[in-house]
C-alpha positions in Angstrom: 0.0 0.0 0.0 1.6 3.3 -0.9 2.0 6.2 1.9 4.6 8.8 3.2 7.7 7.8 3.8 9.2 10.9 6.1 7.9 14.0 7.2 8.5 15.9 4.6 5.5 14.2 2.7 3.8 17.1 3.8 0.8 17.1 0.9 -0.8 13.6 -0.6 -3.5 13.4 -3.1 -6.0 10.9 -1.6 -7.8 11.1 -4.8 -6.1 12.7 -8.0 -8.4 15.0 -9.8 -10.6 12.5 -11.5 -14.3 13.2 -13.2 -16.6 11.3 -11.2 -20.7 10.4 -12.2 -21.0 7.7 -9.5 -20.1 6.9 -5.9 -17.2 4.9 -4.7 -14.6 4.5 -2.6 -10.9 5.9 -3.0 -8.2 4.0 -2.6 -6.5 3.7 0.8 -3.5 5.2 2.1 -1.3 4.6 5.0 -0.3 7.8 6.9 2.6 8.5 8.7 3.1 9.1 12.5 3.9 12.2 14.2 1.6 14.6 13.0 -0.7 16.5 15.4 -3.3 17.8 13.0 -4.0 16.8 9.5 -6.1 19.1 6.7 -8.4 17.6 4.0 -8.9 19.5 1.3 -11.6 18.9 -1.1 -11.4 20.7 -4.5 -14.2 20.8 -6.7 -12.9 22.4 -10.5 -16.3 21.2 -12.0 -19.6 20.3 -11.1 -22.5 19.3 -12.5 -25.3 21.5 -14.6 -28.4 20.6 -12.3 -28.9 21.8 -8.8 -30.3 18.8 -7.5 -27.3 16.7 -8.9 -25.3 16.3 -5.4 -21.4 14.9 -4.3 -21.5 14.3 -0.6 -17.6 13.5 0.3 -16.6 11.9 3.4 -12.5 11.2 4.8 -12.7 7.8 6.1 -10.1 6.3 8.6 -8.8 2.4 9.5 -7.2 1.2 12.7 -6.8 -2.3 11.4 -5.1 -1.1 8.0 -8.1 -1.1 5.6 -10.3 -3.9 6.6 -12.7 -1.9 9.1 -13.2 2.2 8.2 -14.9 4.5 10.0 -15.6 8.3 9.7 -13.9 11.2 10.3 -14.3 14.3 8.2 -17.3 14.9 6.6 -17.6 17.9 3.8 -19.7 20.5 3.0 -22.6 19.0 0.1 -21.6 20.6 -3.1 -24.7 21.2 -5.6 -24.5 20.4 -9.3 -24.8 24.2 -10.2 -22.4 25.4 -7.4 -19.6 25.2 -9.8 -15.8 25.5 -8.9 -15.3 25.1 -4.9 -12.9 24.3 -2.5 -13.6 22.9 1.1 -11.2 22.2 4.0 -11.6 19.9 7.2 -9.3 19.4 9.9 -8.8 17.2 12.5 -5.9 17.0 15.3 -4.7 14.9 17.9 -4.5 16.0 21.6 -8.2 16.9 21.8 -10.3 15.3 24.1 -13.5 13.5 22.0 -16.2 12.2 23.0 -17.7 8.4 22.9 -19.4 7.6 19.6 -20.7 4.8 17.3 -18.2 4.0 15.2 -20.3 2.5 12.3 -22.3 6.3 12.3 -21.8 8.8 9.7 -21.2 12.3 10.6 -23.4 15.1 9.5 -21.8 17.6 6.3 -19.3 19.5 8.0 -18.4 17.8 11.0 -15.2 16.5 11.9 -13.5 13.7 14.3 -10.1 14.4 16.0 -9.4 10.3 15.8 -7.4 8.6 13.0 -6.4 5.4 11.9 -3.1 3.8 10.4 -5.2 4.6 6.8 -7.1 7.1 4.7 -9.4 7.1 2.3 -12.1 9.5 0.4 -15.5 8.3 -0.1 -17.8 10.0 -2.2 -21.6 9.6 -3.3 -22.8 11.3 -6.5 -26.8 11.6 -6.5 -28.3 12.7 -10.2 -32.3 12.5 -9.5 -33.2 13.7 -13.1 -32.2 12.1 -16.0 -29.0 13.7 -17.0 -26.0 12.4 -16.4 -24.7 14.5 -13.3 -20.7 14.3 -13.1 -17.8 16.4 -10.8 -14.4 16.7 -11.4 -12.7 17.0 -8.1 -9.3 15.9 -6.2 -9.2 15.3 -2.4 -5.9 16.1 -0.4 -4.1 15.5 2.6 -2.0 18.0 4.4 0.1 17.3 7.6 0.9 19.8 10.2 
């Protein structure tokens, strides 16, 4: 499985920019150790024409190196006709957090200070009409 190798792996694409018109899953990444806060960034360069087309993206994290995820950064929904938008989430070690379901999603927005040995993007592209509704967007990974 790829992943940083030192430090100075500062910024890692989770997901390259990619046009997207379904959902799936991104491929895992292992993470090094040491870092006390880590940034997603979402960046969405195109969207979709419709304003009910939807891309819900969520940061997803493993203890056990891939086999069991669970959530912790959830972004802001972006709407088919919101065009070009970029999104950030943080989370950091060192902050107290409380108890929670681990097999619960967390609501657009909201964040866990918890991570795993592994990342991975997750996104879900909703077209209710009959176009085809796509996004182009990349996902990122910033230590600090």
């Amino acid at each position: 499985m790829p992943g940083f190798t030192t430090a100075a792996s500062a910024i890692t694409a989770l997901t390259a920019s990619t046009t997207e018109t379904a959902t799936a899953n991104g491929a895992a990444l292992g993470v090094v150790s040491g870092a006390s806060a880590l940034l997603f960034i979402l960046d969405v360069t195109a969207a979709a024409t419709d304003v009910d087309d939807t891309l819900d993206v969520t940061i997803e994290s493993s203890w056990d190196g891939g086999t069991t995820f669970f959530d912790v950064a959830s972004f802001t929904q972006v709407l088919g006709n919101g065009g070009a938008i970029r999104h950030g989430e943080k989370v950091q070690t060192q902050t107290a957090v409380a108890g929670f379901d681990l097999s619960t999603g967390l609501a657009a927005g909201a964040t866990r200070d918890c991570w795993g040995n592994v990342f991975r993007a997750v996104w879900t592209i909703v077209d209710p009409g009959a176009g085809a509704a796509s996004f182009t967007f990349s996902v990122h990974l910033v230590q600090m």
